[in-house]
ROMAR-943254 format. One record per atom (N, C-alpha, C, O): residue number from 1; residue in one letter; atom name; z, x, y. Coordinates in Angstrom, 2 decimals. Each point is the difference from the previous one (the first is absolute). Layout:
BEGIN
+-----+------+------+---------+---------+---------+
: pos : code : site :       Z :       X :       Y :
+-----+------+------+---------+---------+---------+
: NUM :    A :   CA :       Z :       X :       Y :
...
+-----+------+------+---------+---------+---------+
//
This chain:
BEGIN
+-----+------+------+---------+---------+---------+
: pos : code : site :       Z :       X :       Y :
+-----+------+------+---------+---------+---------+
:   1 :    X :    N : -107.51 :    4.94 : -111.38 :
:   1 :    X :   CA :    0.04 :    0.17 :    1.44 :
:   1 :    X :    C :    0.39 :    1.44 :    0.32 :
:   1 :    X :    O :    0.91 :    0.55 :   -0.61 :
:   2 :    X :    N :   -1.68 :    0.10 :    1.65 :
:   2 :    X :   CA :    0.25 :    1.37 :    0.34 :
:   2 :    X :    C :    1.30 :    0.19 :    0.75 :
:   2 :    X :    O :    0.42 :   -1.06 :    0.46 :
:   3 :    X :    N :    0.15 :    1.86 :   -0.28 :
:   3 :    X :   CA :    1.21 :    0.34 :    1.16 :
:   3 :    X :    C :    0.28 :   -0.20 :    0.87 :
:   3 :    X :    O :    1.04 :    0.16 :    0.64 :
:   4 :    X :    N :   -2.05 :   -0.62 :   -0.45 :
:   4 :    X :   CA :   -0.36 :   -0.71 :    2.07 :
:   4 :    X :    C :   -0.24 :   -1.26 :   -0.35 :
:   4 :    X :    O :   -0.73 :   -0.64 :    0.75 :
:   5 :    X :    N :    1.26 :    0.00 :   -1.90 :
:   5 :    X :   CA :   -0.50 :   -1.60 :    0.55 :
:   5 :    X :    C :   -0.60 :   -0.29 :    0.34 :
:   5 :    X :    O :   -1.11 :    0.53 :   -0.15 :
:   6 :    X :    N :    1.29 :   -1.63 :    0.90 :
:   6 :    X :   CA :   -1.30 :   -1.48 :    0.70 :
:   6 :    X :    C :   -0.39 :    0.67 :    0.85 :
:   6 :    X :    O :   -0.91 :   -0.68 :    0.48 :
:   7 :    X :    N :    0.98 :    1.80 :    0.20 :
:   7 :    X :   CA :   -0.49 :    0.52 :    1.26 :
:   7 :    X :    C :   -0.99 :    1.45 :   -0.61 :
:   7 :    X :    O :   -0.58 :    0.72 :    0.82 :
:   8 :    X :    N :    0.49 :   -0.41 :   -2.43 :
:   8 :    X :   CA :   -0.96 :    1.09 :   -0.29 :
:   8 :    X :    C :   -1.35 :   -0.09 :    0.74 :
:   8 :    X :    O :   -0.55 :    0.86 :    0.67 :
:   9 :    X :    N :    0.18 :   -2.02 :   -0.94 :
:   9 :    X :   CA :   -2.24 :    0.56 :    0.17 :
:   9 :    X :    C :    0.78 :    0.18 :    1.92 :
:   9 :    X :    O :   -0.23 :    1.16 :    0.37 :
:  10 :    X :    N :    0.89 :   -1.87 :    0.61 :
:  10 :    X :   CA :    0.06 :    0.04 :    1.38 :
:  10 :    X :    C :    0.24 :    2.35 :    0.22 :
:  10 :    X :    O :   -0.60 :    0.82 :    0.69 :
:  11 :    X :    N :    1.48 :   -0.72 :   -1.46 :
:  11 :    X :   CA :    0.00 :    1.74 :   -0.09 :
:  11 :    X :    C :   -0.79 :    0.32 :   -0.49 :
:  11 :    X :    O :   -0.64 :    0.80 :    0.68 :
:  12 :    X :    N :    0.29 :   -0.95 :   -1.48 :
:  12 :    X :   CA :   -1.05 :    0.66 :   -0.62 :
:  12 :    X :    C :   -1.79 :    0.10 :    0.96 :
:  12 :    X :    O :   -0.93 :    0.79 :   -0.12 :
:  13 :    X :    N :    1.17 :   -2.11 :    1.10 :
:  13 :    X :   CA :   -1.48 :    0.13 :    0.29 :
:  13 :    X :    C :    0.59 :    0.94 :    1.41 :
:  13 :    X :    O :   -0.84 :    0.76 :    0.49 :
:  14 :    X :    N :    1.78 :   -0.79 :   -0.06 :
:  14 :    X :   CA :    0.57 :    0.59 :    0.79 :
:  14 :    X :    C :   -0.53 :    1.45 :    0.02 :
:  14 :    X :    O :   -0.81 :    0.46 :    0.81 :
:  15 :    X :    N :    1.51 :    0.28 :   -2.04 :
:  15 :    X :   CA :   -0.10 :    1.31 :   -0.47 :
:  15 :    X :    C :   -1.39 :    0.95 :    0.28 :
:  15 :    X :    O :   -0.21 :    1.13 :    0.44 :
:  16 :    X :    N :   -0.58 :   -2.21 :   -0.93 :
:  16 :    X :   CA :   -1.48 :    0.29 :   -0.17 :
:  16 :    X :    C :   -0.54 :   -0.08 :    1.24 :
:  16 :    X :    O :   -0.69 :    0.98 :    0.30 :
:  17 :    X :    N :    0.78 :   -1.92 :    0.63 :
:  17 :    X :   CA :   -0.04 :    0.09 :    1.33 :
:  17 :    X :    C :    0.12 :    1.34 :    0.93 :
:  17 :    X :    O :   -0.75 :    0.38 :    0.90 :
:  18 :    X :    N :    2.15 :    0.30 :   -1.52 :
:  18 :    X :   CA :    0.46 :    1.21 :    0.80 :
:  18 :    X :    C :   -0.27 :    0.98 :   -1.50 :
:  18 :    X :    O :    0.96 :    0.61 :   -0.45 :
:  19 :    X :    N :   -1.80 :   -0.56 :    0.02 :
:  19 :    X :   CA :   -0.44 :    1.01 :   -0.76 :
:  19 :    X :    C :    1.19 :    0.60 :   -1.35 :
:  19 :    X :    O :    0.01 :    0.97 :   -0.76 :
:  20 :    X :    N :    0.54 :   -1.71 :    0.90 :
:  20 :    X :   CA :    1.25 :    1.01 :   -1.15 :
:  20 :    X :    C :   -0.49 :   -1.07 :   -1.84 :
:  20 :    X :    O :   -0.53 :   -1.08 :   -0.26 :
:  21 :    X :    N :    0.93 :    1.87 :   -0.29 :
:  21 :    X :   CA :    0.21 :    0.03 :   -1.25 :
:  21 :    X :    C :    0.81 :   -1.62 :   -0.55 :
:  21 :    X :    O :    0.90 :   -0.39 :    0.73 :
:  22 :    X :    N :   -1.17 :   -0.29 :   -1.71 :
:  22 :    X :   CA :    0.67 :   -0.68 :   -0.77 :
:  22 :    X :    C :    1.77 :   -0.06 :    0.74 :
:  22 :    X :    O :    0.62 :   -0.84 :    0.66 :
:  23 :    X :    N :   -0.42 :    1.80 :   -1.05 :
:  23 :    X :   CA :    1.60 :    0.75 :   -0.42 :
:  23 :    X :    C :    0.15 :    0.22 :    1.52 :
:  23 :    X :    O :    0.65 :    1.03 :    0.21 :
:  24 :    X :    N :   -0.96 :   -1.55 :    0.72 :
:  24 :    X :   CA :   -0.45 :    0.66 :    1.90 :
:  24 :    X :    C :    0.42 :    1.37 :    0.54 :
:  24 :    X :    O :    0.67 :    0.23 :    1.01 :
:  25 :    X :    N :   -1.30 :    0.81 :   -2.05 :
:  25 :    X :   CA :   -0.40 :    1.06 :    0.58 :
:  25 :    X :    C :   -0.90 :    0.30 :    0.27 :
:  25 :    X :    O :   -0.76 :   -0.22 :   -0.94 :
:  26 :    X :    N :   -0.06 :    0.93 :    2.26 :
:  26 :    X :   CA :   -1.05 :    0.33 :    0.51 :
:  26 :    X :    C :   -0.76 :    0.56 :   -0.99 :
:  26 :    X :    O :    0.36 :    0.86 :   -0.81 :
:  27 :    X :    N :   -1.58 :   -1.47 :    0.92 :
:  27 :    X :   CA :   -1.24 :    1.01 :   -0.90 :
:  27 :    X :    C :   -0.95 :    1.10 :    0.67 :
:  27 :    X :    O :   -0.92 :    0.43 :   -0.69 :
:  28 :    X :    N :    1.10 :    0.12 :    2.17 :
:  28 :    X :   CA :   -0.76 :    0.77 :    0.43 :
:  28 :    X :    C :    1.02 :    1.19 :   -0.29 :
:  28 :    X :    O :   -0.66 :    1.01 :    0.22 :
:  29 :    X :    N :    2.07 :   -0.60 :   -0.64 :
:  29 :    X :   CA :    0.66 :    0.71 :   -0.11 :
:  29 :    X :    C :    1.08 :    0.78 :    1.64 :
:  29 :    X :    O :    0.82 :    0.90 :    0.14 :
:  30 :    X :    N :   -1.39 :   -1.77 :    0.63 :
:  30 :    X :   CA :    1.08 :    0.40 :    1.50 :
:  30 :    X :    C :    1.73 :   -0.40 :   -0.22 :
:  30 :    X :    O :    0.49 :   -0.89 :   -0.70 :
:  31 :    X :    N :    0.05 :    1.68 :    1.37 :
:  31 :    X :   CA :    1.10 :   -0.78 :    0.04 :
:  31 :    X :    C :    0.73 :   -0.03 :    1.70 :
:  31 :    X :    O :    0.44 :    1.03 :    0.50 :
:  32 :    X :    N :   -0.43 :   -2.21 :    0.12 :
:  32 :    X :   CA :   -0.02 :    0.21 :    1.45 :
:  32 :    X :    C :    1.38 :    0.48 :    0.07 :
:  32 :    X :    O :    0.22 :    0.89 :    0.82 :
:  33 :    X :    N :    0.82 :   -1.33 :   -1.56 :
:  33 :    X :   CA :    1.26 :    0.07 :    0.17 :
:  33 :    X :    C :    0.52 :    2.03 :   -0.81 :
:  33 :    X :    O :    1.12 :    0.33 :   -0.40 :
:  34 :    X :    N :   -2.29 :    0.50 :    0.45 :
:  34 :    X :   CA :    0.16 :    1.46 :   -0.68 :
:  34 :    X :    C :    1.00 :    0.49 :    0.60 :
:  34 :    X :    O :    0.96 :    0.56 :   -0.53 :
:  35 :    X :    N :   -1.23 :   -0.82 :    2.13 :
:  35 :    X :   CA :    0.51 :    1.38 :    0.68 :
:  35 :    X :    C :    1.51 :   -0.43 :    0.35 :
:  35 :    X :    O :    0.73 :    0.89 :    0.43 :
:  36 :    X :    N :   -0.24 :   -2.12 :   -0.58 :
:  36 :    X :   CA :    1.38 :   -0.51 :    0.01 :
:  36 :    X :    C :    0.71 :    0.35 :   -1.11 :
:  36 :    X :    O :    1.03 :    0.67 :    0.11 :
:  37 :    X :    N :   -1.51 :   -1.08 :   -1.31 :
:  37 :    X :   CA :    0.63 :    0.79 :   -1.34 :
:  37 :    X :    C :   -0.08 :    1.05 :   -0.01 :
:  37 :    X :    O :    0.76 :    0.50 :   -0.82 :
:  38 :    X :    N :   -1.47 :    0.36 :    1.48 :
:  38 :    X :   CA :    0.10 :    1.66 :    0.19 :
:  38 :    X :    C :    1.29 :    0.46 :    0.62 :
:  38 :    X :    O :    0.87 :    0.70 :   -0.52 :
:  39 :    X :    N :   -0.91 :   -1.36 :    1.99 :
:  39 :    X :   CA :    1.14 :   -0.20 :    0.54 :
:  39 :    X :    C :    1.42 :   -0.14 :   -0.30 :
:  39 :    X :    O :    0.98 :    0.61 :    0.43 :
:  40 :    X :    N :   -1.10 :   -1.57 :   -1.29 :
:  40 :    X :   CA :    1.44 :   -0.59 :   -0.74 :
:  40 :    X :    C :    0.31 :    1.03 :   -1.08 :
:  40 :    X :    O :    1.20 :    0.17 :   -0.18 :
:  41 :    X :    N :   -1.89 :    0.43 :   -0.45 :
:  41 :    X :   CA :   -0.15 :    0.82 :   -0.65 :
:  41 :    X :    C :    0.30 :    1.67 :   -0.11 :
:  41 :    X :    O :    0.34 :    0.77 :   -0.89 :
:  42 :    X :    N :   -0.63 :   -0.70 :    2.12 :
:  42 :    X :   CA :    0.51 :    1.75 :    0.54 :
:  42 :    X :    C :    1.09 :   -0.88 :    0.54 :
:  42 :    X :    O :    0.31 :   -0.45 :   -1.11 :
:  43 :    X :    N :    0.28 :    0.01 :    1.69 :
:  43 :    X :   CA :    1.47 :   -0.80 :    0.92 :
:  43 :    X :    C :    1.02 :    0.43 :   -1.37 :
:  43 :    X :    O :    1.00 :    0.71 :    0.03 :
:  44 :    X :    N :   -1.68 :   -1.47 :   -1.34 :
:  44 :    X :   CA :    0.93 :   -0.11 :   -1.27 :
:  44 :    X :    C :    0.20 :    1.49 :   -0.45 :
:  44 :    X :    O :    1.12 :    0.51 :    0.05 :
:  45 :    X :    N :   -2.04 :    0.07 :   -0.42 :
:  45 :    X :   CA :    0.57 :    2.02 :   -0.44 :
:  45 :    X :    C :    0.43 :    0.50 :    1.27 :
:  45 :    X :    O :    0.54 :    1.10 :   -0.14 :
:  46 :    X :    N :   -0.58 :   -1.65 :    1.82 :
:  46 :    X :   CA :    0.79 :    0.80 :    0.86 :
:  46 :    X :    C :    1.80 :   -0.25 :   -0.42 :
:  46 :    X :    O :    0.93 :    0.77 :   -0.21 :
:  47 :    X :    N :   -1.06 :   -1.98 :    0.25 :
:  47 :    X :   CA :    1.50 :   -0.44 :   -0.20 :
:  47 :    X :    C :    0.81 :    0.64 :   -1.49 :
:  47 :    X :    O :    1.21 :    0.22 :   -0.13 :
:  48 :    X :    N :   -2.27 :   -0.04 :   -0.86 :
:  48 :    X :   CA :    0.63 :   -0.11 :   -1.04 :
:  48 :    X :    C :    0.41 :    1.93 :   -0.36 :
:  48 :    X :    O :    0.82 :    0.60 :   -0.70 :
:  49 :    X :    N :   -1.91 :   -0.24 :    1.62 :
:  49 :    X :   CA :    0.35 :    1.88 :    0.14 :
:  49 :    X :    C :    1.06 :   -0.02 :    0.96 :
:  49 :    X :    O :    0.56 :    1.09 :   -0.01 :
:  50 :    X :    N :    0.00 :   -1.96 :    0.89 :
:  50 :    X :   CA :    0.68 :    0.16 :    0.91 :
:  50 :    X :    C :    1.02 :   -0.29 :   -0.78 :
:  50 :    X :    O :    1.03 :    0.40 :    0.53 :
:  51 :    X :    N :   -0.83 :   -0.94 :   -1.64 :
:  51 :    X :   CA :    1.18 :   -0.47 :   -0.89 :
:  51 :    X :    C :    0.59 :    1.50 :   -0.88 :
:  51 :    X :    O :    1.17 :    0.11 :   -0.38 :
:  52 :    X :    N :   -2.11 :    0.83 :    0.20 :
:  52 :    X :   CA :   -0.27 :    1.20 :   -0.74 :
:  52 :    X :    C :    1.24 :    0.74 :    0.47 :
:  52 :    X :    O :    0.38 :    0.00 :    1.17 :
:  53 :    X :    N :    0.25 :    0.66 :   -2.23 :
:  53 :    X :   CA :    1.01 :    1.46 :    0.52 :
:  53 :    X :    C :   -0.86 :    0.90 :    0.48 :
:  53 :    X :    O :   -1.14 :    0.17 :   -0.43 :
:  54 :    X :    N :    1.75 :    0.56 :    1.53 :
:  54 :    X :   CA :   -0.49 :    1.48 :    0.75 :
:  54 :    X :    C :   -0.08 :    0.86 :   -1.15 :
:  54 :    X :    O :    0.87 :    0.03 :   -0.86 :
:  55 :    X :    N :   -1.98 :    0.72 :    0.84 :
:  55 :    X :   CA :   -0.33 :    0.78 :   -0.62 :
:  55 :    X :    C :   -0.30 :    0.06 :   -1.54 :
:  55 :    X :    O :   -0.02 :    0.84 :   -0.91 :
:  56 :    X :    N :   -0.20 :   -2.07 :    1.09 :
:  56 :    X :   CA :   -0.81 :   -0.14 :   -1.52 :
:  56 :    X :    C :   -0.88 :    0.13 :   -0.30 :
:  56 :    X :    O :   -0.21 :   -0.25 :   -1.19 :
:  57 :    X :    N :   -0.68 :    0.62 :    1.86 :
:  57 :    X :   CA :   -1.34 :    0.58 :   -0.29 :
:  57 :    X :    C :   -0.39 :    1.31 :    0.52 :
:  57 :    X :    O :   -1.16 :    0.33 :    0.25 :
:  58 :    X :    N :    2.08 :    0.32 :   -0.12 :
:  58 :    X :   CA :   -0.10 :    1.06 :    0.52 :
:  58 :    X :    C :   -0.12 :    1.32 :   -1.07 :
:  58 :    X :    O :   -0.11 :    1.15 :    0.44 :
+-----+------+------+---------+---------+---------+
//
């Protein structure tokens, strides 16, 4: 039995439905959720330079 149990082929036909992969990652290669992890992402090196001693890169 796979990882998903009694409910595999119900995900699985799911998946295929909305285009993603086995494993349910997209197969056209988009990712709608990019520009939020971009986001979260510059937020994380603002904070973490803001953690930085003055003049350390100077």
């Amino acid at each position: 039995m796979s990882r998903l149990g009694i409910h595999a082929a119900k995900i699985e036909t799911i998946r295929e439905q909305r285009g993603l992969t086995p494993a349910g990652f997209r197969t056209d290669g988009t990712d709608p959720e990019a520009a939020t992890k971009e986001a979260m992402l510059q937020e994380l090196y603002h904070r973490a330079n803001a953690r930085l001693p003055s003049g350390l890169f100077d």
